[in-house]
C-alpha positions, 0 to 999 in steps of 0.5 A: 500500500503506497503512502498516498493510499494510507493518507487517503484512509487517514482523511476519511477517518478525519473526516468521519471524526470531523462529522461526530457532533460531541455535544450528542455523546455522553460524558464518558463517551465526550471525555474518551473521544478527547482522550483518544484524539489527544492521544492518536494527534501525538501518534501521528506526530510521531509518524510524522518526524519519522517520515519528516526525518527520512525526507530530510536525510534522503535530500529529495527537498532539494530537487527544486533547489531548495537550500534547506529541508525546513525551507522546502517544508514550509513552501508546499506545506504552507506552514511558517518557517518557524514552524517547518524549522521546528519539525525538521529539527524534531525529526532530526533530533528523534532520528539521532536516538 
């Protein structure tokens, strides 16, 4: 399965998530559904500095003459430099362990 398809997958399961109204859950059933987000977000995370740091060390960024992986992520992701800086020495760092 290529990465494409599984992020596929992960945006339905977004988008199921995204059409739960919280307010129609019971209080274990609110509380359970914000403990499980929190916690799959910091799995996710995880996944993330692996592939993040996999991508960084491979220098696939710098095909389009990118002179930094942090500047490539934020320029297709969007983000701030300040923040694809972050995640890039995140990931750096969590490949160094």
């Amino acid at each position: 399965m290529s990465g494409s398809e599984v992020l596929a997958e992960l945006n339905e399961v977004i988008d199921r998530l995204a059409g739960l109204d919280p307010t129609a859950l019971a209080g274990p059933g609110r509380e359970a559904l914000v403990v499980g987000l929190f916690a799959a977000r910091d799995r996710l995370a995880g996944v993330a500095a692996s592939a993040t740091a996999a991508w960084e060390a491979s220098d696939d960024w710098a095909g389009d003459g990118s002179k930094a992986c942090w500047a490539r992520l934020a320029l297709i992701s969007k983000c701030s430099p300040t923040t694809a800086r972050r995640e890039v020495n995140r990931a750096r760092s969590l490949r160094a362990l």
